[in-house]
The first five atom37 places (N, CA, C, CB, O) and aatype in JSON, in Angstrom:
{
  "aatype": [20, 20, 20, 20, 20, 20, 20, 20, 20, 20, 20, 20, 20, 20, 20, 20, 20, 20, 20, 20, 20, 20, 20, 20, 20, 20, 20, 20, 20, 20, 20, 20, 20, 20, 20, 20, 20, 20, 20, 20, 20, 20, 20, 20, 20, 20, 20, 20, 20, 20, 20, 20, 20, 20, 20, 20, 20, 20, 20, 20, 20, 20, 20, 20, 20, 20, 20, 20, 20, 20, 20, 20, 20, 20, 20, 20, 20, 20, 20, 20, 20, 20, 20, 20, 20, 20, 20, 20, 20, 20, 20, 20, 20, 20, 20, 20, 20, 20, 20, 20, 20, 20, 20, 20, 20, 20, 20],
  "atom_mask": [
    [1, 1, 1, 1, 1],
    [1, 1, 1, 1, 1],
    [1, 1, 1, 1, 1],
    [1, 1, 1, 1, 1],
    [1, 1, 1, 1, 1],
    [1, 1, 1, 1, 1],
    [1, 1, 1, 1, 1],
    [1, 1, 1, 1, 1],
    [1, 1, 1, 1, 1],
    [1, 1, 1, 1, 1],
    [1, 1, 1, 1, 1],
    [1, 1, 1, 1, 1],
    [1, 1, 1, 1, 1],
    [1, 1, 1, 1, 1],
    [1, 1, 1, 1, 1],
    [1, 1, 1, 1, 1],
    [1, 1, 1, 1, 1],
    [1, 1, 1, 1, 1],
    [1, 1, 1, 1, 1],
    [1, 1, 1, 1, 1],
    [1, 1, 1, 1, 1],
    [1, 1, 1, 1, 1],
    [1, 1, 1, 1, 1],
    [1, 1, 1, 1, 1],
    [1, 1, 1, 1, 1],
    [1, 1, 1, 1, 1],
    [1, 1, 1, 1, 1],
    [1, 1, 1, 1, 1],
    [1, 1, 1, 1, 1],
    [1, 1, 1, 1, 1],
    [1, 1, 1, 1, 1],
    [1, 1, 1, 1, 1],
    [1, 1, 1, 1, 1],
    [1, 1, 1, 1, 1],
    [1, 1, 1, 1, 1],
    [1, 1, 1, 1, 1],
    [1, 1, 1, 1, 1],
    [1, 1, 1, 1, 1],
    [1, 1, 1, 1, 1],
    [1, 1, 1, 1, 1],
    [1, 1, 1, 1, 1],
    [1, 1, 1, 1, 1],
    [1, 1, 1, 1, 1],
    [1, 1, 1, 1, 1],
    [1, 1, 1, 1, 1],
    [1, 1, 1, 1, 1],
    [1, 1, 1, 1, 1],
    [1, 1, 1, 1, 1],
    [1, 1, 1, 1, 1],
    [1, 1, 1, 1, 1],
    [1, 1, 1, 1, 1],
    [1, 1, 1, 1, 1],
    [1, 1, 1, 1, 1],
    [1, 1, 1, 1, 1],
    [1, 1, 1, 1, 1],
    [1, 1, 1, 1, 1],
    [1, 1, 1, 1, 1],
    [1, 1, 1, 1, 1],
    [1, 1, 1, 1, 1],
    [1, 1, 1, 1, 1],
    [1, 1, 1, 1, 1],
    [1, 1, 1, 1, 1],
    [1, 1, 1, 1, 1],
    [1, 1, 1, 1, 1],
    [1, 1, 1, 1, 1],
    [1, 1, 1, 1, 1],
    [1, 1, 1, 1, 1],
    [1, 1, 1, 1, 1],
    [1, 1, 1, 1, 1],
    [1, 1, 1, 1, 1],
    [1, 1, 1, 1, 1],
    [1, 1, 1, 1, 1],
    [1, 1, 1, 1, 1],
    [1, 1, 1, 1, 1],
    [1, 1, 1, 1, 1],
    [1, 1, 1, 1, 1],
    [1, 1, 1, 1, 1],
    [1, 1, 1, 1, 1],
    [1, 1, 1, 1, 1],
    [1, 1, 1, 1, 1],
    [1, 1, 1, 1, 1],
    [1, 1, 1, 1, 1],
    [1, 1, 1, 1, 1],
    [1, 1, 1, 1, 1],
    [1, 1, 1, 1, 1],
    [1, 1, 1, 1, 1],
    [1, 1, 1, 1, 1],
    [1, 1, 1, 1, 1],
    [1, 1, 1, 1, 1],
    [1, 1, 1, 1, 1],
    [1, 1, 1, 1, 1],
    [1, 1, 1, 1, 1],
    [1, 1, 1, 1, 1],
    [1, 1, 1, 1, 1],
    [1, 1, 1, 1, 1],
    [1, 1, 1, 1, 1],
    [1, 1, 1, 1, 1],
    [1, 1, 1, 1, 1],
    [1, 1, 1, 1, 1],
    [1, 1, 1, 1, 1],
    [1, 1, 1, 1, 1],
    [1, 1, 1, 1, 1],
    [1, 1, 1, 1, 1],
    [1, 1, 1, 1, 1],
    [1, 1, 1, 1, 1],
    [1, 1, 1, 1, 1],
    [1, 1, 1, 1, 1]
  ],
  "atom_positions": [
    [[3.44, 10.38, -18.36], [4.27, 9.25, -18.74], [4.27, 8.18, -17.66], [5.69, 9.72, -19.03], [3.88, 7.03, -17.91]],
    [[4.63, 8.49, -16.64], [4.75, 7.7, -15.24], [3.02, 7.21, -15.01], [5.46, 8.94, -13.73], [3.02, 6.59, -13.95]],
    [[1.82, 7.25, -15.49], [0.7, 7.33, -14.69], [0.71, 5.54, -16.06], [-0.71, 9.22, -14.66], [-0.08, 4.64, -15.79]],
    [[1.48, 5.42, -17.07], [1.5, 4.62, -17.91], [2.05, 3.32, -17.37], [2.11, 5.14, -18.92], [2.0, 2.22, -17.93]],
    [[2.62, 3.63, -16.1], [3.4, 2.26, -15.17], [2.58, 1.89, -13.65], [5.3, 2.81, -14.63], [2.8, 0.93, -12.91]],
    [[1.6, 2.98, -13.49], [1.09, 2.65, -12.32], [-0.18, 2.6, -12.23], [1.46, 3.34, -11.49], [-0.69, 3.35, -13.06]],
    [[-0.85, 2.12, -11.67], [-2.28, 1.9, -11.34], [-3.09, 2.3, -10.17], [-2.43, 0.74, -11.36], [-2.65, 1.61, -9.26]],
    [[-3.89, 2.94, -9.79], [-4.67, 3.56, -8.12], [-5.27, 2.07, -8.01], [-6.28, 5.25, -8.13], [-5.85, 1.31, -8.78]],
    [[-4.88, 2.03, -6.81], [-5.59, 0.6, -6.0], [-6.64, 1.05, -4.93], [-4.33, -0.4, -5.06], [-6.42, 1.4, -3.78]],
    [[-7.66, 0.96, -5.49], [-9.13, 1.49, -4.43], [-9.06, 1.25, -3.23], [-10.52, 0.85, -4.65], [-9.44, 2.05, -2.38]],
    [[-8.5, -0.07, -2.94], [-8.45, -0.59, -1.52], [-7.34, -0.46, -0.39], [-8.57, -1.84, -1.66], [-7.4, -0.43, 0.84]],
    [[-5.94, -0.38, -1.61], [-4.76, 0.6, -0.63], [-4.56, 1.65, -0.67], [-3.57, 0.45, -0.66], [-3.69, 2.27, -0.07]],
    [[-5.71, 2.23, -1.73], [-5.58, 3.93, -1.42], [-3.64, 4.23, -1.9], [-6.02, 4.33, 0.91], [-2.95, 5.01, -1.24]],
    [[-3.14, 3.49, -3.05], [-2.2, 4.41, -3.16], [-1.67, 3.93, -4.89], [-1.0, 4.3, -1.75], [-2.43, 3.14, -5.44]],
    [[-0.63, 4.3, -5.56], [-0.52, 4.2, -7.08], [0.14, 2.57, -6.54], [0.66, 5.65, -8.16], [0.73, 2.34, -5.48]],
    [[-0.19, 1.56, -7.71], [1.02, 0.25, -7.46], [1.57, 0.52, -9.03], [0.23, -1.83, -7.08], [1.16, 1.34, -9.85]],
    [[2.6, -0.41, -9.16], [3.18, -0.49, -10.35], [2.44, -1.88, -10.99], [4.85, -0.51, -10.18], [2.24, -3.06, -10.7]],
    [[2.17, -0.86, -12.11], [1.15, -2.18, -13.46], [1.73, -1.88, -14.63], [-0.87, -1.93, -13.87], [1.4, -1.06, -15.49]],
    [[3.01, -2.96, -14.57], [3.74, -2.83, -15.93], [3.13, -3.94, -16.92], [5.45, -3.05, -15.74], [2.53, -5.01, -16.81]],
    [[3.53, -3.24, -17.77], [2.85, -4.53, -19.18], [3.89, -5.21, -19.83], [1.98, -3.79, -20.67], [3.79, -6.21, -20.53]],
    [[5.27, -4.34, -19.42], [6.42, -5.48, -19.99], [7.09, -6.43, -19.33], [7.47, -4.95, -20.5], [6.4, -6.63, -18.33]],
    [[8.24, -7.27, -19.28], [8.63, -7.48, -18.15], [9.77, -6.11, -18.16], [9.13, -9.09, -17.96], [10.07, -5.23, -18.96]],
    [[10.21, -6.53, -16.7], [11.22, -5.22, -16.17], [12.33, -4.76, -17.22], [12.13, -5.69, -14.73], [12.58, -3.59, -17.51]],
    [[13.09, -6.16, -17.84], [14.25, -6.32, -18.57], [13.99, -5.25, -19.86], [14.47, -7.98, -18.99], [14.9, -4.5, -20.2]],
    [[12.52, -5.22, -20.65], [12.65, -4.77, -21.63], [12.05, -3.5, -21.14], [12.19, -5.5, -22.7], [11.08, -3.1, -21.78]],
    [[12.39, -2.89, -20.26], [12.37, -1.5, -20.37], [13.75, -0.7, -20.25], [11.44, -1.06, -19.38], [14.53, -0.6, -19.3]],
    [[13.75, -0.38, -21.03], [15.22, 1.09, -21.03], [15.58, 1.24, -19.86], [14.84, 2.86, -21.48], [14.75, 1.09, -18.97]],
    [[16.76, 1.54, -19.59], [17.28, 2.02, -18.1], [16.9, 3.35, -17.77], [18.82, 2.02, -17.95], [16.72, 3.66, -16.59]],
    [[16.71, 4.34, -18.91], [16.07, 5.63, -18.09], [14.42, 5.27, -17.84], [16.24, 7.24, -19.14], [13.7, 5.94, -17.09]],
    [[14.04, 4.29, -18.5], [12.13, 4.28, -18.07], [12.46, 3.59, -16.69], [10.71, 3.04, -19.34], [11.87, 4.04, -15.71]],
    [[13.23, 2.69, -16.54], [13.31, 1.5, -15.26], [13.83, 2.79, -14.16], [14.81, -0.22, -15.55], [12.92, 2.81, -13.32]],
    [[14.7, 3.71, -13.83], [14.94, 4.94, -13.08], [13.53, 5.51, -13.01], [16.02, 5.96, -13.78], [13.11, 5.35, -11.86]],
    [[12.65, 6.11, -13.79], [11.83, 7.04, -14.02], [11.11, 6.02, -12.51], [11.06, 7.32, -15.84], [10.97, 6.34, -11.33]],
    [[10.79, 4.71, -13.24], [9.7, 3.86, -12.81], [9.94, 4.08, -10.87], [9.96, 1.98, -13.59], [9.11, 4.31, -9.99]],
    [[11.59, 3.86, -10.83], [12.09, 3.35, -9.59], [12.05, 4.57, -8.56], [13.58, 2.74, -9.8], [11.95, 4.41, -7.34]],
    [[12.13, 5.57, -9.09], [12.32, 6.84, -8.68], [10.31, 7.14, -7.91], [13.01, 7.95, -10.38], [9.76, 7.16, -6.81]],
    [[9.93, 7.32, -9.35], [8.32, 7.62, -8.91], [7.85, 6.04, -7.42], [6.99, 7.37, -11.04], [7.12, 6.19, -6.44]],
    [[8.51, 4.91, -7.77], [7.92, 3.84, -6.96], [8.53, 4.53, -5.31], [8.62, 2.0, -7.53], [7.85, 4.72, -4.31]],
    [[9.69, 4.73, -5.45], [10.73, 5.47, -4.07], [9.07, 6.74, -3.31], [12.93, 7.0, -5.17], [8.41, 6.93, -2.28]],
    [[9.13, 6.98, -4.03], [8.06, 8.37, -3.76], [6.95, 8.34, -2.83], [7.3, 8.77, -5.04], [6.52, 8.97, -1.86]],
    [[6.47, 6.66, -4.06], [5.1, 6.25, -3.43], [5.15, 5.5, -2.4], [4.28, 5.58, -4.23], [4.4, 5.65, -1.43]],
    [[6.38, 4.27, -2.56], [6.73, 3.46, -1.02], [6.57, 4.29, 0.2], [8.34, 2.93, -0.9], [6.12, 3.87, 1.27]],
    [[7.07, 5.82, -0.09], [7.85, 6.28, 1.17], [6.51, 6.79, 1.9], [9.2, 7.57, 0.89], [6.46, 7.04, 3.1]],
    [[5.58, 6.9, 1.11], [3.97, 7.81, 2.0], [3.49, 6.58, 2.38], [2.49, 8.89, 0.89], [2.64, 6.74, 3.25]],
    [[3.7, 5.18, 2.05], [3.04, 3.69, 2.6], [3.16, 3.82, 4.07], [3.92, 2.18, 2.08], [2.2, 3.35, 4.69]],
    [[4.45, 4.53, 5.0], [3.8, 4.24, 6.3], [3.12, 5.43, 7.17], [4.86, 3.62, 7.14], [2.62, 5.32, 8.29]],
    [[3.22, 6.69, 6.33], [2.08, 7.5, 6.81], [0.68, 7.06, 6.64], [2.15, 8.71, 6.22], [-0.08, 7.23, 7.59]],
    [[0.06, 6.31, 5.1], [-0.86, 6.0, 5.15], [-1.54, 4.45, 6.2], [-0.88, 6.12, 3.9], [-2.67, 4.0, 6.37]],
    [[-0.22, 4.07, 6.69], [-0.95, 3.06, 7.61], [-0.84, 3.55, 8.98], [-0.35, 1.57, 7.54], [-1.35, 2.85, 9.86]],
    [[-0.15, 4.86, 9.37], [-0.52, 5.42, 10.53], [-1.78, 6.02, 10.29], [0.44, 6.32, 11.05], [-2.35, 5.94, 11.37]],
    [[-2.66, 6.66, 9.33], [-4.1, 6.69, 9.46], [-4.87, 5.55, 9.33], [-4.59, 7.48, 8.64], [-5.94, 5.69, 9.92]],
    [[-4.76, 4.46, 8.77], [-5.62, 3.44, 8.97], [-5.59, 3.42, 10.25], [-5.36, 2.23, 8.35], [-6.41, 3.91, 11.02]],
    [[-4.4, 2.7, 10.55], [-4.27, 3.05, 12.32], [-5.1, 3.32, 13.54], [-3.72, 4.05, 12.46], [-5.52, 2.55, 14.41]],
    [[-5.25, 4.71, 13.36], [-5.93, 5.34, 13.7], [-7.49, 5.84, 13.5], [-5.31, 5.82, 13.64], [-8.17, 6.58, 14.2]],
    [[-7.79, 5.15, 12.25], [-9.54, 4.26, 11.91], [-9.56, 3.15, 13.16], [-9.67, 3.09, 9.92], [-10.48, 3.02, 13.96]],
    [[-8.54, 2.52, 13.14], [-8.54, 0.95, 13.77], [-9.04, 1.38, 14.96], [-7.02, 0.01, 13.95], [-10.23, 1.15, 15.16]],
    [[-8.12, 2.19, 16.18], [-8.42, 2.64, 17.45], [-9.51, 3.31, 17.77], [-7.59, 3.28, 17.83], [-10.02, 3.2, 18.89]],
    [[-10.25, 4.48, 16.35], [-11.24, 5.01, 16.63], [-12.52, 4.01, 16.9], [-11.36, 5.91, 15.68], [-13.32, 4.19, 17.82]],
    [[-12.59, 2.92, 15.94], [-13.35, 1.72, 16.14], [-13.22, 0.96, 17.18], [-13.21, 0.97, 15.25], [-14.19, 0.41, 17.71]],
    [[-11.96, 0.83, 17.61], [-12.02, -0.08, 19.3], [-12.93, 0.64, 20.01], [-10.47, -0.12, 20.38], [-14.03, 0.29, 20.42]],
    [[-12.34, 1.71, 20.13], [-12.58, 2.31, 20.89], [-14.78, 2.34, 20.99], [-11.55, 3.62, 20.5], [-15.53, 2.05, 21.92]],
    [[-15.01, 2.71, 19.86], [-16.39, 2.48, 19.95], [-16.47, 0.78, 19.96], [-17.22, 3.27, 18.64], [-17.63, 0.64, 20.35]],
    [[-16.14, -0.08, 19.84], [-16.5, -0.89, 19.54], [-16.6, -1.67, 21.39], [-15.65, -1.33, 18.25], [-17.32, -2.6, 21.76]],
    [[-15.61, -0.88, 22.17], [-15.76, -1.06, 23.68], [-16.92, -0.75, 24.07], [-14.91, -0.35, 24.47], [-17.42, -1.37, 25.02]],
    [[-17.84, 0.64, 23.19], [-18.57, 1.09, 23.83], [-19.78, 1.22, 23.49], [-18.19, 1.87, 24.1], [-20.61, 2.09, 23.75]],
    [[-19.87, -0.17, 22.61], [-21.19, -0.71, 21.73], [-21.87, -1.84, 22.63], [-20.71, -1.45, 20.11], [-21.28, -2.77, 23.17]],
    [[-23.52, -1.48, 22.68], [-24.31, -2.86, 22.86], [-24.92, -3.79, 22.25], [-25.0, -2.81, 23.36], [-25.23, -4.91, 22.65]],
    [[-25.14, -3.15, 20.97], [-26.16, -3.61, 19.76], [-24.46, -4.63, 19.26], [-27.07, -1.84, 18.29], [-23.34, -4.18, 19.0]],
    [[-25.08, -6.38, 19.33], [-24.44, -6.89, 18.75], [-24.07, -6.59, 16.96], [-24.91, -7.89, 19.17], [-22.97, -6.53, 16.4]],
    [[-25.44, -6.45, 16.41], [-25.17, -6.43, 14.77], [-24.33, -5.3, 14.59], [-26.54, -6.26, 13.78], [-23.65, -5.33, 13.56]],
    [[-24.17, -4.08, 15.5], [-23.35, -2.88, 15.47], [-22.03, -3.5, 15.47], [-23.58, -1.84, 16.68], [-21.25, -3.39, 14.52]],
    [[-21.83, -4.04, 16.35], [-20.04, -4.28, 16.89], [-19.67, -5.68, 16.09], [-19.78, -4.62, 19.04], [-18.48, -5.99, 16.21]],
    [[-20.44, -6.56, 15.31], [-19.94, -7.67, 14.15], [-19.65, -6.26, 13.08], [-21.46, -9.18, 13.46], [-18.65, -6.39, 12.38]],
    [[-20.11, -5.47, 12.98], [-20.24, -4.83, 11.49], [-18.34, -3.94, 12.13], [-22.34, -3.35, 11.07], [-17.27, -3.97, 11.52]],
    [[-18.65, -3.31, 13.44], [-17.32, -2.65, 13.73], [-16.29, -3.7, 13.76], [-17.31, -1.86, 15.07], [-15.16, -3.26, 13.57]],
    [[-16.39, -5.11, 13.97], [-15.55, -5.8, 14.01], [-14.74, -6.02, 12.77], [-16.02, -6.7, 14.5], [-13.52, -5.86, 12.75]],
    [[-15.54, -6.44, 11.59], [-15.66, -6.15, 10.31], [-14.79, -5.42, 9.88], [-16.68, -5.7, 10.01], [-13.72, -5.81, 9.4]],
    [[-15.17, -4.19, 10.01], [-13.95, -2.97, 9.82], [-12.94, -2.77, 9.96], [-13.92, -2.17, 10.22], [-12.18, -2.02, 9.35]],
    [[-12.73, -3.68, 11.11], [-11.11, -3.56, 11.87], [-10.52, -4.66, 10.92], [-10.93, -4.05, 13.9], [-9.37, -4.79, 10.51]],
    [[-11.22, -5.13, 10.78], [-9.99, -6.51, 10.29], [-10.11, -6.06, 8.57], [-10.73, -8.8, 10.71], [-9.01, -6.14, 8.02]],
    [[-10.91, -5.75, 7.94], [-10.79, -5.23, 6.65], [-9.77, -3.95, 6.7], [-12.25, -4.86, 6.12], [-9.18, -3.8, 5.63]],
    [[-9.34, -2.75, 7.96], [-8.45, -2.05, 8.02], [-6.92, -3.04, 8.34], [-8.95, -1.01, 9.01], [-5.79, -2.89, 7.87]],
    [[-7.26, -3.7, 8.98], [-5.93, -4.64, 9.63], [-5.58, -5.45, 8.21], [-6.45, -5.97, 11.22], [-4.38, -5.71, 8.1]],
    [[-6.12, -5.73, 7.51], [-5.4, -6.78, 6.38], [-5.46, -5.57, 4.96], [-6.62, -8.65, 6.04], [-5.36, -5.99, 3.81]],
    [[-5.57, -4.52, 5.18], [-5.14, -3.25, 4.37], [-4.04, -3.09, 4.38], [-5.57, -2.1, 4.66], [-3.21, -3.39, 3.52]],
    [[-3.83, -2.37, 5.79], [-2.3, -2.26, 6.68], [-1.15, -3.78, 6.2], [-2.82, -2.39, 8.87], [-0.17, -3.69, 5.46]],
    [[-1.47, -4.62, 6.65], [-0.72, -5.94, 6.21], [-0.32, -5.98, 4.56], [-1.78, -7.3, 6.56], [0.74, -6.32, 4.05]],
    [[-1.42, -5.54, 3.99], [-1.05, -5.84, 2.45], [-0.32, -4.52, 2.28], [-2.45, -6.11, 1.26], [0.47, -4.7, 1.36]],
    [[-0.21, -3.24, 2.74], [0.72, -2.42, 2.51], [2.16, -2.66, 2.83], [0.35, -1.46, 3.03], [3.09, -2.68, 2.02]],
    [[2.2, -2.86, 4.17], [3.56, -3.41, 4.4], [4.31, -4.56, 3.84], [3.59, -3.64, 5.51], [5.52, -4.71, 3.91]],
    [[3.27, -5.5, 3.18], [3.95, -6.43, 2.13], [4.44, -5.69, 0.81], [2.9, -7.6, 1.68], [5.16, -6.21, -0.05]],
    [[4.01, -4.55, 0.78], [4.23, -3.43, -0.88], [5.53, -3.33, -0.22], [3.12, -1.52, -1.35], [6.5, -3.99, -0.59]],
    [[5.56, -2.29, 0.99], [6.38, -1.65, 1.5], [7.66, -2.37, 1.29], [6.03, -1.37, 2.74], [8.58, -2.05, 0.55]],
    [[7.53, -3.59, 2.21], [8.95, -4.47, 2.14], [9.3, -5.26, 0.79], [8.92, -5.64, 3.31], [10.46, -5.15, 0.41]],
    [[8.49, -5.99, 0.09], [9.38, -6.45, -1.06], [9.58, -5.81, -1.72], [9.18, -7.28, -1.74], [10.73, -5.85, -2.16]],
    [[8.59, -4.67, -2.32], [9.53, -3.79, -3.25], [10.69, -3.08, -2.93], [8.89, -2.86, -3.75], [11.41, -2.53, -3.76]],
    [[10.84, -3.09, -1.87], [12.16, -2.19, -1.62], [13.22, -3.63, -1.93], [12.28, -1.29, 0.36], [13.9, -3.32, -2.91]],
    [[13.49, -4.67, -1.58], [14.4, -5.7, -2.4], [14.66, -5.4, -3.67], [13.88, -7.0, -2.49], [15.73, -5.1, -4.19]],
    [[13.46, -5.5, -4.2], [13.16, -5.39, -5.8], [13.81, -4.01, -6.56], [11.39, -5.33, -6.02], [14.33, -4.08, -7.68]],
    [[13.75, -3.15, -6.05], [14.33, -1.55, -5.84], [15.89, -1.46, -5.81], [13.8, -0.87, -4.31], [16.76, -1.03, -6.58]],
    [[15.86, -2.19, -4.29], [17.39, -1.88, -4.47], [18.61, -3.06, -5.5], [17.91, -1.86, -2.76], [19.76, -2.68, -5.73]],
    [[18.14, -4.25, -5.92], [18.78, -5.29, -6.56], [18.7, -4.22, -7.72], [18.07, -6.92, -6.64], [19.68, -3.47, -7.67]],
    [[17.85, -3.93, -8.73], [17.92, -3.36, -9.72], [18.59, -1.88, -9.71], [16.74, -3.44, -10.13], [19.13, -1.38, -10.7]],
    [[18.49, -1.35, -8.6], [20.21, -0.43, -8.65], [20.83, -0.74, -8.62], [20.85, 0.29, -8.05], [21.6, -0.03, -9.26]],
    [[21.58, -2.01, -8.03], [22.61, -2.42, -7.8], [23.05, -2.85, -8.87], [22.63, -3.12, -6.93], [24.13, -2.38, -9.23]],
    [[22.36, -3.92, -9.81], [22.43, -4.29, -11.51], [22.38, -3.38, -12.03], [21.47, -5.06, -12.22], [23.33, -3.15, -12.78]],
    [[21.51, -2.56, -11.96], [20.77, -1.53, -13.2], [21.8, -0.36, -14.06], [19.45, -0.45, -12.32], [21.32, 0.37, -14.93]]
  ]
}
């Protein structure tokens, strides 16, 4: 039922919410179900950016200890495609939780 509100995002590696209605016309037990499963998934958002993380450093770290320029543009690459991963998670992270808690507060 719940896999009917969310979507796998290849690139943040985690479920987002892909509703097809707006919020209003869903029932208050689907809008709970929704809010509940979203609580779940927010809450693993900053374990999964402590492993990006830790992609990021493994790459400095080689990327200190690279000579081949085309090597260290391509590691450079990486970092910032991990760094604006991380960024777009923590933008999940923080507005939906607004969005979360206003609609308990109404809901």
């Amino acid at each position: 039922m719940l896999q009917d509100y969310f979507s796998f995002d290849e690139r943040l590696g985690i479920l987002l919410p892909d509703l097809l209605l707006d919020w209003e016309d869903y029932s208050h037990e689907q809008q709970q179900a929704i809010l509940t499963e979203w609580e779940c998934i927010r809450g693993d958002i900053p374990d999964r950016i402590k492993r990006l993380e830790f992609s990021i450093n493994y790459k400095q770290e080689q990327l200190n200890n690279e000579a081949d320029f085309v090597v260290s543009c391509k590691l450079n690459s990486e970092i910032a495609e991990l760094a604006s991963i991380i960024n777009d998670l923590w933008i999940w992270f923080r507005s939906n939780q607004k969005v979360s808690d206003d609609v308990k507060i109404h809901g």
